[in-house]
PDB file of N, CA, C and O in Angstrom, chain B, residues numbered from 101:
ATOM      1  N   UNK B 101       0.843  -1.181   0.000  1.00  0.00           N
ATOM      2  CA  UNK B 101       0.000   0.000   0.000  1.00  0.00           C
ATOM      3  C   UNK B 101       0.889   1.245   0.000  1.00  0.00           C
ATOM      4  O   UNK B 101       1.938   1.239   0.644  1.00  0.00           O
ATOM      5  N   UNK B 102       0.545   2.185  -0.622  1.00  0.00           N
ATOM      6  CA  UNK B 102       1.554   3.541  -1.294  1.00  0.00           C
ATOM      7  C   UNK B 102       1.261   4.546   0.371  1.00  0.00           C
ATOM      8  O   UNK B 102       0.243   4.267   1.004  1.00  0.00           O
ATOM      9  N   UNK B 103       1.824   5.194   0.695  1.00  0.00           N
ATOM     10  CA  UNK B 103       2.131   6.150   1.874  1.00  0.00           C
ATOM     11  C   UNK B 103       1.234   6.910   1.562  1.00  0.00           C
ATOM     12  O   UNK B 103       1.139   7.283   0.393  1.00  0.00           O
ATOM     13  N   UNK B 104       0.297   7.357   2.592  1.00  0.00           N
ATOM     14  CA  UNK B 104      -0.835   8.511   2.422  1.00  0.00           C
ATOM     15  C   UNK B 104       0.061   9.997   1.989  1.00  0.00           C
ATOM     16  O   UNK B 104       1.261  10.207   2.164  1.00  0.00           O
ATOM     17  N   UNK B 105      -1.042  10.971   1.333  1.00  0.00           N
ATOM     18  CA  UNK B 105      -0.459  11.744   0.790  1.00  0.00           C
ATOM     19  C   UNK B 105      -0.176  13.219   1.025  1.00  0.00           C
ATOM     20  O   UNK B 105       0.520  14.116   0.550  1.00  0.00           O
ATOM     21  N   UNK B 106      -1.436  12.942   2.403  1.00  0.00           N
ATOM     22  CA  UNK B 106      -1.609  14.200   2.827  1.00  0.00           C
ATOM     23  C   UNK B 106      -2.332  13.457   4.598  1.00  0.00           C
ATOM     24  O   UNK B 106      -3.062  12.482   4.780  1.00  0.00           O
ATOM     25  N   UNK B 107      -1.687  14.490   5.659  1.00  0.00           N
ATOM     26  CA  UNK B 107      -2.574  13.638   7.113  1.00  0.00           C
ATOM     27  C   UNK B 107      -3.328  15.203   7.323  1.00  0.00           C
ATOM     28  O   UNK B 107      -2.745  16.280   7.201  1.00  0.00           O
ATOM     29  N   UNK B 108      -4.751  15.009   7.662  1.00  0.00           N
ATOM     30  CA  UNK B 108      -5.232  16.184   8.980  1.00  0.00           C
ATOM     31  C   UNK B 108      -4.881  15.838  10.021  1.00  0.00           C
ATOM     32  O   UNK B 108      -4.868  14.673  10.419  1.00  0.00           O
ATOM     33  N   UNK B 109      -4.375  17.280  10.908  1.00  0.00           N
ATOM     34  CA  UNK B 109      -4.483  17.140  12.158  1.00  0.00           C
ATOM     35  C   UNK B 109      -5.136  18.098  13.304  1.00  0.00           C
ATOM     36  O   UNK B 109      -5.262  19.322  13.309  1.00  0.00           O
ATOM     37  N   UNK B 110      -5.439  17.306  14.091  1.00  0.00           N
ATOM     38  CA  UNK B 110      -5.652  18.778  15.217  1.00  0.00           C
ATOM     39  C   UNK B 110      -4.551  18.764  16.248  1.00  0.00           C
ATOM     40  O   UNK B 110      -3.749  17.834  16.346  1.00  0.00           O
ATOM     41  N   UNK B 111      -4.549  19.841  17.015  1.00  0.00           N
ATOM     42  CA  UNK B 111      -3.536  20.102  18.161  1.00  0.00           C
ATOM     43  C   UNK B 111      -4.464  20.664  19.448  1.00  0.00           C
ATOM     44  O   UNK B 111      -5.554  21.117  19.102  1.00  0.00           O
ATOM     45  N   UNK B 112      -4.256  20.684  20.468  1.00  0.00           N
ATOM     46  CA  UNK B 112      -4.863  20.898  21.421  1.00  0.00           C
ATOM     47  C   UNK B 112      -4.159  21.730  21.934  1.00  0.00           C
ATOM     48  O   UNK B 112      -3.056  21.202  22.075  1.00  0.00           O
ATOM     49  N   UNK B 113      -4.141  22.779  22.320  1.00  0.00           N
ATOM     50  CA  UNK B 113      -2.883  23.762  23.377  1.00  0.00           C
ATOM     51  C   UNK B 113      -3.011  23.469  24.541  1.00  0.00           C
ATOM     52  O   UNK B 113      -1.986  23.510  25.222  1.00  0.00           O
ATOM     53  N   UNK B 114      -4.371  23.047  25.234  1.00  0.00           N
ATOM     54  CA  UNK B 114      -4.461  22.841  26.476  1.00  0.00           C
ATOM     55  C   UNK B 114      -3.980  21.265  26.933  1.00  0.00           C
ATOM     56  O   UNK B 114      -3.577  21.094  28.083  1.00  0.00           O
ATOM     57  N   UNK B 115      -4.034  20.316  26.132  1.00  0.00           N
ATOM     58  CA  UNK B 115      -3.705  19.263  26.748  1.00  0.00           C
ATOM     59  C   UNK B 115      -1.986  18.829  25.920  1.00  0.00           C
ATOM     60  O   UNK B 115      -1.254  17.871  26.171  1.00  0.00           O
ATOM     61  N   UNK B 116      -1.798  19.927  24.932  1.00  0.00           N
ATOM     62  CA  UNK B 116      -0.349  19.771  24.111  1.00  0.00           C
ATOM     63  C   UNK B 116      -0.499  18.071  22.852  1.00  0.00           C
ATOM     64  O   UNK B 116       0.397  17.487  22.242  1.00  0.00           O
ATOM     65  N   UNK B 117      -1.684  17.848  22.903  1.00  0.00           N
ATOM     66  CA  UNK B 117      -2.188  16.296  22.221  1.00  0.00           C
ATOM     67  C   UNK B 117      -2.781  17.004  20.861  1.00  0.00           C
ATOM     68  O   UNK B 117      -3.519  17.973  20.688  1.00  0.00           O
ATOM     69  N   UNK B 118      -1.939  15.824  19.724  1.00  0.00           N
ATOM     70  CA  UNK B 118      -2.254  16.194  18.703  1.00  0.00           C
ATOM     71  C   UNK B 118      -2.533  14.889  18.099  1.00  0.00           C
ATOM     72  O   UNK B 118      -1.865  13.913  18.441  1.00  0.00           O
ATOM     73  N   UNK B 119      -3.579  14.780  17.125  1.00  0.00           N
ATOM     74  CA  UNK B 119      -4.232  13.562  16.981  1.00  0.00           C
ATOM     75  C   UNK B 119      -4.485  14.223  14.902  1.00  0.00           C
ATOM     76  O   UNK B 119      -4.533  15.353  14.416  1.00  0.00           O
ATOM     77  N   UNK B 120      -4.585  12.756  14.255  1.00  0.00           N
ATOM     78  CA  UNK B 120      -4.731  12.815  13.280  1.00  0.00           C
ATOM     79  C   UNK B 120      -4.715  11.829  12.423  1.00  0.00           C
ATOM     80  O   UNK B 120      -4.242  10.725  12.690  1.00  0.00           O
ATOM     81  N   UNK B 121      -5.394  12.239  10.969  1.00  0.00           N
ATOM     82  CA  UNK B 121      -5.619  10.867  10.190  1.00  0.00           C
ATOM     83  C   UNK B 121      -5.194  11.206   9.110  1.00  0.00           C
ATOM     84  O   UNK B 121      -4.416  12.158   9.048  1.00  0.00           O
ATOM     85  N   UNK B 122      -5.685  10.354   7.701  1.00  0.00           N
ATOM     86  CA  UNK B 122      -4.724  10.873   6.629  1.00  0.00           C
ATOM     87  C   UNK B 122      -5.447   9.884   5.205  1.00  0.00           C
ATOM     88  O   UNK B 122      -5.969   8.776   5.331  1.00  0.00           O
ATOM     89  N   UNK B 123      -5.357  10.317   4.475  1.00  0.00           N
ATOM     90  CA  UNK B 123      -6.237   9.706   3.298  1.00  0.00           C
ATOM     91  C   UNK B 123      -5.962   8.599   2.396  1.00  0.00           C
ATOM     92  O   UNK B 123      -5.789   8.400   1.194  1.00  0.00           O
ATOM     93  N   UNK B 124      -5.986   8.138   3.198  1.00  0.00           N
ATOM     94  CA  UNK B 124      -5.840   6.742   2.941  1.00  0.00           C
ATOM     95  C   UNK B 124      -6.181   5.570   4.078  1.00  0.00           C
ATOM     96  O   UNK B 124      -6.177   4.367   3.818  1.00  0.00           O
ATOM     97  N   UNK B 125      -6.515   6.215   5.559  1.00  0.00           N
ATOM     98  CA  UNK B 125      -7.044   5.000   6.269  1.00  0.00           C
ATOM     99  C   UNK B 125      -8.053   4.630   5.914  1.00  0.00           C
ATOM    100  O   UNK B 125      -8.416   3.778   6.724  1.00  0.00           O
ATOM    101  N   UNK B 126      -8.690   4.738   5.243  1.00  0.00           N
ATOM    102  CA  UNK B 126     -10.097   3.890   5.282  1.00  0.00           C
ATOM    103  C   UNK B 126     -10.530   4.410   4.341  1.00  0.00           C
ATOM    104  O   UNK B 126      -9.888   5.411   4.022  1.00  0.00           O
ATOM    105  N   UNK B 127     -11.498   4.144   3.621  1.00  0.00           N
ATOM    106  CA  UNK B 127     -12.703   4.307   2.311  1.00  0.00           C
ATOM    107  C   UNK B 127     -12.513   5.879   3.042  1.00  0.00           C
ATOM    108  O   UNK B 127     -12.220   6.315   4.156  1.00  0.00           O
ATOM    109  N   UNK B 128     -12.897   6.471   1.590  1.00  0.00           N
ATOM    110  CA  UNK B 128     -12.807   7.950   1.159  1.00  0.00           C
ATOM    111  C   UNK B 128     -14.117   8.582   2.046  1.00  0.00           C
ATOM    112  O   UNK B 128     -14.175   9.556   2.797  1.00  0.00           O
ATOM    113  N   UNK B 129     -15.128   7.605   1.628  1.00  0.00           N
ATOM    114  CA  UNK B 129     -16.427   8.193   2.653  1.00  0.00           C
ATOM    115  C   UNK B 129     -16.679   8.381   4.046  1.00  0.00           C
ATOM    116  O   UNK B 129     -17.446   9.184   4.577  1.00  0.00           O
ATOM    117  N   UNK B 130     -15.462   7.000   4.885  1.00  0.00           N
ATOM    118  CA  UNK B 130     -15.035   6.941   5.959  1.00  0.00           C
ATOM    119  C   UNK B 130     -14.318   7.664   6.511  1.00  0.00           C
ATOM    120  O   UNK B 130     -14.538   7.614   7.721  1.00  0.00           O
ATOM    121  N   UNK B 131     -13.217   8.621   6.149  1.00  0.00           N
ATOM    122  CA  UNK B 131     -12.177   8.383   6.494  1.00  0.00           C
ATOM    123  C   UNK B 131     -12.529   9.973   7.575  1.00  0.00           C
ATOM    124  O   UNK B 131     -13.319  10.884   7.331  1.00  0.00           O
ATOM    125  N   UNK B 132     -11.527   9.785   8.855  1.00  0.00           N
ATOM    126  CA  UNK B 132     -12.059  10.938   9.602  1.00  0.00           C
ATOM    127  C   UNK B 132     -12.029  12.548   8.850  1.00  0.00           C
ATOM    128  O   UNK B 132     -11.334  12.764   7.857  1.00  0.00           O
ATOM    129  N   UNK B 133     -12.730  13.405   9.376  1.00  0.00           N
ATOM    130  CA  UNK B 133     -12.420  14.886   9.195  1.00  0.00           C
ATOM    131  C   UNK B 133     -12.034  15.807  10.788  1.00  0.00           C
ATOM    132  O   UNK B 133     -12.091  15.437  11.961  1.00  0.00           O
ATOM    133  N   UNK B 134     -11.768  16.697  10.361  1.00  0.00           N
ATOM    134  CA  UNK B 134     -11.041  17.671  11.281  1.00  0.00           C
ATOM    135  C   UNK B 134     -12.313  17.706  12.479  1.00  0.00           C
ATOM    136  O   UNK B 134     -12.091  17.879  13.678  1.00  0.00           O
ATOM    137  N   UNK B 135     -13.404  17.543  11.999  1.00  0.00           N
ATOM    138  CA  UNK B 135     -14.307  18.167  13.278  1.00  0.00           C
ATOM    139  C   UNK B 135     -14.343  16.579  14.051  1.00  0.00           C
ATOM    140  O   UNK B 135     -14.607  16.375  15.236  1.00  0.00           O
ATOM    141  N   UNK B 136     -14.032  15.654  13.115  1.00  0.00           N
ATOM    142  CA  UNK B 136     -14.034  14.241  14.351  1.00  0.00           C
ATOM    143  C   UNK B 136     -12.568  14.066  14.910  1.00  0.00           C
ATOM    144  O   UNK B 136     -12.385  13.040  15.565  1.00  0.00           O
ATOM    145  N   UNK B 137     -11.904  14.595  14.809  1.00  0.00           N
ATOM    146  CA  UNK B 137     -10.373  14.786  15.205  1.00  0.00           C
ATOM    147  C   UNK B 137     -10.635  15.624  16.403  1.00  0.00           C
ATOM    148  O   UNK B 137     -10.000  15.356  17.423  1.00  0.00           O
ATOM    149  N   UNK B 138     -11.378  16.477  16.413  1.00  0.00           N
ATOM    150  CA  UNK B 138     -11.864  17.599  17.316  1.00  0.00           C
ATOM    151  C   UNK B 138     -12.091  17.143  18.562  1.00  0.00           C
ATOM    152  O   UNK B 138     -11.549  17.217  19.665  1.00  0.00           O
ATOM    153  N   UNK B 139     -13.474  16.427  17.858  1.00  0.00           N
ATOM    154  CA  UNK B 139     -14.215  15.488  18.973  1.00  0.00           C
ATOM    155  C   UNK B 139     -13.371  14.923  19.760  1.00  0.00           C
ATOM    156  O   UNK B 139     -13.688  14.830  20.946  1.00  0.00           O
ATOM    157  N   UNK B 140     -12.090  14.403  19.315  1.00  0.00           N
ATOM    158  CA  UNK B 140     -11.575  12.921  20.283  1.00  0.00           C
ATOM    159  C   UNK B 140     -10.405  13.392  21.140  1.00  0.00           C
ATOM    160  O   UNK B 140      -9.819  12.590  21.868  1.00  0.00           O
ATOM    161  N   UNK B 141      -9.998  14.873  21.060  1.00  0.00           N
ATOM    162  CA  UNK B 141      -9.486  15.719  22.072  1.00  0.00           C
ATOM    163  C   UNK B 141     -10.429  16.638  22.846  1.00  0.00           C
ATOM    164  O   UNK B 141     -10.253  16.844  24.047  1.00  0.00           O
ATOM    165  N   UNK B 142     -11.247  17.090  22.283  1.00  0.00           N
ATOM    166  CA  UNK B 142     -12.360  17.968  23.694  1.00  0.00           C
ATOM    167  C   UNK B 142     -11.468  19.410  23.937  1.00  0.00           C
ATOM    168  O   UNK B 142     -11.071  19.804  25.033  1.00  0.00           O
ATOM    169  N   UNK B 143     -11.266  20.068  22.664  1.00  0.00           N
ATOM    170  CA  UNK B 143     -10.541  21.410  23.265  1.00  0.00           C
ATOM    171  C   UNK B 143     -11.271  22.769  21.880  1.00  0.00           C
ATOM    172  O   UNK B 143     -11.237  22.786  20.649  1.00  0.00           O
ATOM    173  N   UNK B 144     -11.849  23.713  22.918  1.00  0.00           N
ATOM    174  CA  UNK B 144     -12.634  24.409  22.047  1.00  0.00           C
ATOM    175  C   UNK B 144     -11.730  25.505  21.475  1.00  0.00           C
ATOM    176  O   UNK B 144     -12.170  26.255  20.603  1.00  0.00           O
ATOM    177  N   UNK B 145     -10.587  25.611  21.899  1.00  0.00           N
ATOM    178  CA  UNK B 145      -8.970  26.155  21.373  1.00  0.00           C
ATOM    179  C   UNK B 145      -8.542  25.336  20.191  1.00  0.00           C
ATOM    180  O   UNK B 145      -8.013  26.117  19.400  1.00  0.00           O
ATOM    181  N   UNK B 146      -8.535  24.498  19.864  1.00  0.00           N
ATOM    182  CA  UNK B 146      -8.222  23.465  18.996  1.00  0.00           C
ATOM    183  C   UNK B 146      -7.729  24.046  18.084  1.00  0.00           C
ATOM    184  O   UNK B 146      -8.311  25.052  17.679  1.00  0.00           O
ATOM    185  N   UNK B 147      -6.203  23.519  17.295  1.00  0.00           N
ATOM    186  CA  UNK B 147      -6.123  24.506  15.937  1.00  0.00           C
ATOM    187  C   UNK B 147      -6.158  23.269  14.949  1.00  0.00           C
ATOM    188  O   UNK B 147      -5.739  22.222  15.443  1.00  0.00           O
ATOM    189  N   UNK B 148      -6.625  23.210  13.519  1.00  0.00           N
ATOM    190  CA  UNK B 148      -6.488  22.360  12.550  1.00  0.00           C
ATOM    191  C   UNK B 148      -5.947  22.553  11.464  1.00  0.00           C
ATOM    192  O   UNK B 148      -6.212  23.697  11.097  1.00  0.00           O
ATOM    193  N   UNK B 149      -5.153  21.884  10.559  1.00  0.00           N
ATOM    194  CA  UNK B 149      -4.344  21.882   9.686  1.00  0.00           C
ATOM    195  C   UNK B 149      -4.299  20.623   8.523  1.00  0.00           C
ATOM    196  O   UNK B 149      -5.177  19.801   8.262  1.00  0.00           O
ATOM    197  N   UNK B 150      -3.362  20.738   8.114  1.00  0.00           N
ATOM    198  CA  UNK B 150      -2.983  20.044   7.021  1.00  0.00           C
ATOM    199  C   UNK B 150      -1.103  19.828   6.999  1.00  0.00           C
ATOM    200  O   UNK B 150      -0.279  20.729   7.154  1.00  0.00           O
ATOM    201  N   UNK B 151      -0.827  18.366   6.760  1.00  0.00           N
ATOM    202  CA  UNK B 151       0.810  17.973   6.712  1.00  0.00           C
ATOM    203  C   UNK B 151       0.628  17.638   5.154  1.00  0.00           C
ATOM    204  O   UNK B 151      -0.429  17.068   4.884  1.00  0.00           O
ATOM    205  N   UNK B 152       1.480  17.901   4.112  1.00  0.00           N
ATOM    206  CA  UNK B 152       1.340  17.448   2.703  1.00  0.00           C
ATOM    207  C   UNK B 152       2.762  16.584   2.970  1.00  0.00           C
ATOM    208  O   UNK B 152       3.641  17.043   3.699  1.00  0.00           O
ATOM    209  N   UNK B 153       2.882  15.331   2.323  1.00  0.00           N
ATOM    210  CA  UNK B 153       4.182  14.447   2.381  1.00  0.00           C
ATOM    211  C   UNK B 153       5.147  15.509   0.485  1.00  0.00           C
ATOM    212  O   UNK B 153       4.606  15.716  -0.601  1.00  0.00           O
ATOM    213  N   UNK B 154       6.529  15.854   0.919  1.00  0.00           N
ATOM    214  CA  UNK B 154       6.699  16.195   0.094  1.00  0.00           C
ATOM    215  C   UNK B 154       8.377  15.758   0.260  1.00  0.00           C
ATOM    216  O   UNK B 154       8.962  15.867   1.337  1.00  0.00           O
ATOM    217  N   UNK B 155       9.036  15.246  -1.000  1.00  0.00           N
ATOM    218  CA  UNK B 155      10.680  15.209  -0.705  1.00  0.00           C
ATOM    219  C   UNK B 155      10.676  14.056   0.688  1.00  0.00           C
ATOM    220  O   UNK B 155       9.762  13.244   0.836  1.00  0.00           O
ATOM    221  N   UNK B 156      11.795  14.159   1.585  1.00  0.00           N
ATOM    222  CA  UNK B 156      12.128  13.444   2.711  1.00  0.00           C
ATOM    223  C   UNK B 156      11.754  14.208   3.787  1.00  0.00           C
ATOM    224  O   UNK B 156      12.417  14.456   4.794  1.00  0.00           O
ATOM    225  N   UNK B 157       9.886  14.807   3.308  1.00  0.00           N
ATOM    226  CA  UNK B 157       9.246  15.415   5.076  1.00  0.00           C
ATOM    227  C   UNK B 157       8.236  16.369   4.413  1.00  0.00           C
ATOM    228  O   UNK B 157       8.370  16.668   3.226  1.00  0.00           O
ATOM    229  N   UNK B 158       7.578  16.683   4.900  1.00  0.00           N
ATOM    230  CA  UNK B 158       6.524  17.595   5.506  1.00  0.00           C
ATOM    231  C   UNK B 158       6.015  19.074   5.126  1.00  0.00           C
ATOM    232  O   UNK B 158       6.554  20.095   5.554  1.00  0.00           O
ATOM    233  N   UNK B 159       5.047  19.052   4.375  1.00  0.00           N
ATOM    234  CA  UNK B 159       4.777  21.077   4.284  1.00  0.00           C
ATOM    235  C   UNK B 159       3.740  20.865   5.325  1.00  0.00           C
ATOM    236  O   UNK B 159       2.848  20.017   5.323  1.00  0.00           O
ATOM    237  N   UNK B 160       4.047  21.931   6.369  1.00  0.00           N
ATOM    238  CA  UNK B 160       2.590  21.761   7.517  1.00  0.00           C
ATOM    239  C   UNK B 160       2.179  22.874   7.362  1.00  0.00           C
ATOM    240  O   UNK B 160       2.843  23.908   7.428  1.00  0.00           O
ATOM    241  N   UNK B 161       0.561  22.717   7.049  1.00  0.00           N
ATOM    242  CA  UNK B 161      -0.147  24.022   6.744  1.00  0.00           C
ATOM    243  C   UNK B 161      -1.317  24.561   7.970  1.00  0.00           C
ATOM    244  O   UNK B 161      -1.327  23.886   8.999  1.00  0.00           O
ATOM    245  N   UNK B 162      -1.714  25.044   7.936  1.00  0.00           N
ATOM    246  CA  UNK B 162      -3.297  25.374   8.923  1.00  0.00           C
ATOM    247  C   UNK B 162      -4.179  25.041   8.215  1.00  0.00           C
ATOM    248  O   UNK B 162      -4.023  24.570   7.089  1.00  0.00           O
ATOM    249  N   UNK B 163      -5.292  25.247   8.801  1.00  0.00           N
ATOM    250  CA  UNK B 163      -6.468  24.788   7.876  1.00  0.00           C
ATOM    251  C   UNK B 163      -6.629  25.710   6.917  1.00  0.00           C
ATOM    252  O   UNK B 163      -7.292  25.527   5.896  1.00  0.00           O
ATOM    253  N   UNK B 164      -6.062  26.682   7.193  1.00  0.00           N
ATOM    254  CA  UNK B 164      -6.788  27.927   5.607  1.00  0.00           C
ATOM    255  C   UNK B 164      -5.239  27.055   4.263  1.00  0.00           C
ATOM    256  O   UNK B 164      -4.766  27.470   3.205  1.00  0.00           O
ATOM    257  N   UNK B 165      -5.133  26.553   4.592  1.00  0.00           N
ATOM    258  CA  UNK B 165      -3.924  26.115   3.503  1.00  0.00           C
ATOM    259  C   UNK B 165      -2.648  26.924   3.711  1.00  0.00           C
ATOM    260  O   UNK B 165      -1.584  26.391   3.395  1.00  0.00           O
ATOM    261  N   UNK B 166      -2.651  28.075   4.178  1.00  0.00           N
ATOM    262  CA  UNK B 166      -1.529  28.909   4.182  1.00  0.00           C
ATOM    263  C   UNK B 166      -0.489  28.013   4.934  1.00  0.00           C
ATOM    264  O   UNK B 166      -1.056  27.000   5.344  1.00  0.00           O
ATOM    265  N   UNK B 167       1.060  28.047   5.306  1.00  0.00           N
ATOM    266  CA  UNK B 167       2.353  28.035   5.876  1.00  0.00           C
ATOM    267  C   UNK B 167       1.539  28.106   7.413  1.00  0.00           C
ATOM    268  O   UNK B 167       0.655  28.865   7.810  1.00  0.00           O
ATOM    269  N   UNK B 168       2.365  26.790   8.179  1.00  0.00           N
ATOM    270  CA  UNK B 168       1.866  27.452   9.585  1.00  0.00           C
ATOM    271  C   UNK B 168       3.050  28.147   9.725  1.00  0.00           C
ATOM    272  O   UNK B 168       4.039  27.961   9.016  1.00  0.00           O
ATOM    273  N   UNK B 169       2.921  29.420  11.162  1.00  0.00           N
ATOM    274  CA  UNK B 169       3.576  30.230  11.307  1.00  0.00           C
ATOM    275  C   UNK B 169       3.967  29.722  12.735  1.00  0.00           C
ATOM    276  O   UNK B 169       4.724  30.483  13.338  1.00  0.00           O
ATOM    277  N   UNK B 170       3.702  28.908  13.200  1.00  0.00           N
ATOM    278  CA  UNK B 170       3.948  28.914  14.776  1.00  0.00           C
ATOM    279  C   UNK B 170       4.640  27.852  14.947  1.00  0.00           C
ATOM    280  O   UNK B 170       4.175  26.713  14.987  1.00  0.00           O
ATOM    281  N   UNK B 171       6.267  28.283  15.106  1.00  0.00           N
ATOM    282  CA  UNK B 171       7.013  26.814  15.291  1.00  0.00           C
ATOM    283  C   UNK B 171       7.269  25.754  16.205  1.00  0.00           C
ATOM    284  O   UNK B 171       7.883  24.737  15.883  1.00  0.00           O
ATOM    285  N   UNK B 172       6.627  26.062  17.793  1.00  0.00           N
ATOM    286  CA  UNK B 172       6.005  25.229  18.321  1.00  0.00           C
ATOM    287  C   UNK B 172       5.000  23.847  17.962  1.00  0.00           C
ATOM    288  O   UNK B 172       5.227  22.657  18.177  1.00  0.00           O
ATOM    289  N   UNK B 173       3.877  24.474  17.367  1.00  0.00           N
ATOM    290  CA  UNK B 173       2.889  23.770  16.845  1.00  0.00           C
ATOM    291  C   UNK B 173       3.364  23.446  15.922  1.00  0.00           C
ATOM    292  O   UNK B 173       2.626  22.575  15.462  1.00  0.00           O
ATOM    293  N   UNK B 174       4.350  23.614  15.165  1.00  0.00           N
ATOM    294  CA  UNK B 174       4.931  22.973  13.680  1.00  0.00           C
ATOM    295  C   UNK B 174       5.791  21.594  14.236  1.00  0.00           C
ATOM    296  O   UNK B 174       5.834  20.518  13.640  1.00  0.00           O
ATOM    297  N   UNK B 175       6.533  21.947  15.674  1.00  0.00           N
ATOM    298  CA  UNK B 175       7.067  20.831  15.847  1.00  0.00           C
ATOM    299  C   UNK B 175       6.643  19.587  16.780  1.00  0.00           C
ATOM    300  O   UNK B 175       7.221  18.573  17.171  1.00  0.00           O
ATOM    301  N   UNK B 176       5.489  20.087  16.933  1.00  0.00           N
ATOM    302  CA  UNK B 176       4.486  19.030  17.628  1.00  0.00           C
ATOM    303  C   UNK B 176       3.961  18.185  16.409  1.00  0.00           C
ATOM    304  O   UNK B 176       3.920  16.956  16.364  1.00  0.00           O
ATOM    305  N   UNK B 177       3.599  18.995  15.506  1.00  0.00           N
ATOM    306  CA  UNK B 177       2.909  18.032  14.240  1.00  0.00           C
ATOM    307  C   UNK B 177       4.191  17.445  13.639  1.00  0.00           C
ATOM    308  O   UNK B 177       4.120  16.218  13.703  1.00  0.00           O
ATOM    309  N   UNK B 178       4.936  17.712  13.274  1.00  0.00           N
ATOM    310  CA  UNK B 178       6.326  16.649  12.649  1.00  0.00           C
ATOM    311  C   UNK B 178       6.737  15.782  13.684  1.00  0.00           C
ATOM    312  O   UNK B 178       7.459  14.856  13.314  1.00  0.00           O
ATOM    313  N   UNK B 179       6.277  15.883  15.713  1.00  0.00           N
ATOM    314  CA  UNK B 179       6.939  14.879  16.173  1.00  0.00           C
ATOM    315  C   UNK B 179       5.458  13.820  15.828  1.00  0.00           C
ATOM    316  O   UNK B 179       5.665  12.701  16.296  1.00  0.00           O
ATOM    317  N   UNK B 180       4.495  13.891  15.352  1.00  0.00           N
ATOM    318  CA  UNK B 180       3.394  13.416  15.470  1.00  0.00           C
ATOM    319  C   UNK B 180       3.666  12.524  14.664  1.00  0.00           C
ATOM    320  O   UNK B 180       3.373  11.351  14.891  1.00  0.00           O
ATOM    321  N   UNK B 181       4.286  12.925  13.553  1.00  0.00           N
ATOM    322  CA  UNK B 181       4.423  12.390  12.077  1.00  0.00           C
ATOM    323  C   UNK B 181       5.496  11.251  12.016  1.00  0.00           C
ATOM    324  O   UNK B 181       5.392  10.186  11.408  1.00  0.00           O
ATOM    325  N   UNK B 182       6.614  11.721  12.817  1.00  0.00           N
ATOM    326  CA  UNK B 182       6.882  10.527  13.050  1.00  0.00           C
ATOM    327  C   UNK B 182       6.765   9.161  13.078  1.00  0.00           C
ATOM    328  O   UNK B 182       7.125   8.196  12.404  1.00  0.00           O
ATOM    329  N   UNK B 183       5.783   9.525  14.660  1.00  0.00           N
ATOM    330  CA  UNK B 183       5.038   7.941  14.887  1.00  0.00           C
ATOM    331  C   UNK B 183       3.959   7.722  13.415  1.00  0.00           C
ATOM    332  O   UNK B 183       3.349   6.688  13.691  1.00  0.00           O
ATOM    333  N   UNK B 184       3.657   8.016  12.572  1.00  0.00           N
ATOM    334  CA  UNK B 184       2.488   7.463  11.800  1.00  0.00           C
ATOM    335  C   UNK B 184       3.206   6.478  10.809  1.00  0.00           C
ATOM    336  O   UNK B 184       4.419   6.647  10.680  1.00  0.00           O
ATOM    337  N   UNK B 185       2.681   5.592  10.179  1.00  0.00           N
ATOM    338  CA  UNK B 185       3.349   4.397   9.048  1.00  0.00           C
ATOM    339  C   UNK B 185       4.156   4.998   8.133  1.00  0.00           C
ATOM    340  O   UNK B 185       4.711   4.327   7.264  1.00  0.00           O
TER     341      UNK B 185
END
């Protein structure tokens, strides 16, 4: 099976937990979105985004598509990325 191509994620500031899926776990109709990513942390702070797989790593975006700007939260989502297949 080919490496997903793109993961959503959310981040939580209050609990520092960032959770996420990516297109390819499951049937296209299945597969989670940002507001059920939401759900399974419980933080009404929540920020959501987008990781695109590009080269040997990562464009991490926000949800508006733009560059995230906050390199904290940039390096929470690449340690995230890590752990994924």
């Amino acid at each position: 099976m080919s490496k997903p191509l793109y993961h959503r994620w959310v981040y939580s500031p209050r609990t520092d937990k960032v959770t996420m899926s990516d297109n390819k776990e499951t049937h296209p109709a299945r597969v989670r979105t940002h507001g059920d990513l939401a759900k399974e942390i419980d933080d009404s702070n929540a920020i959501h985004g987008y990781a695109f797989r590009i080269g040997g790593g990562y464009r991490i975006l926000g949800y508006d598509h733009k560059p995230l700007t906050d390199p904290f939260i940039k390096r929470r989502v690449e340690k995230e990325l890590t752990n994924v297949k």
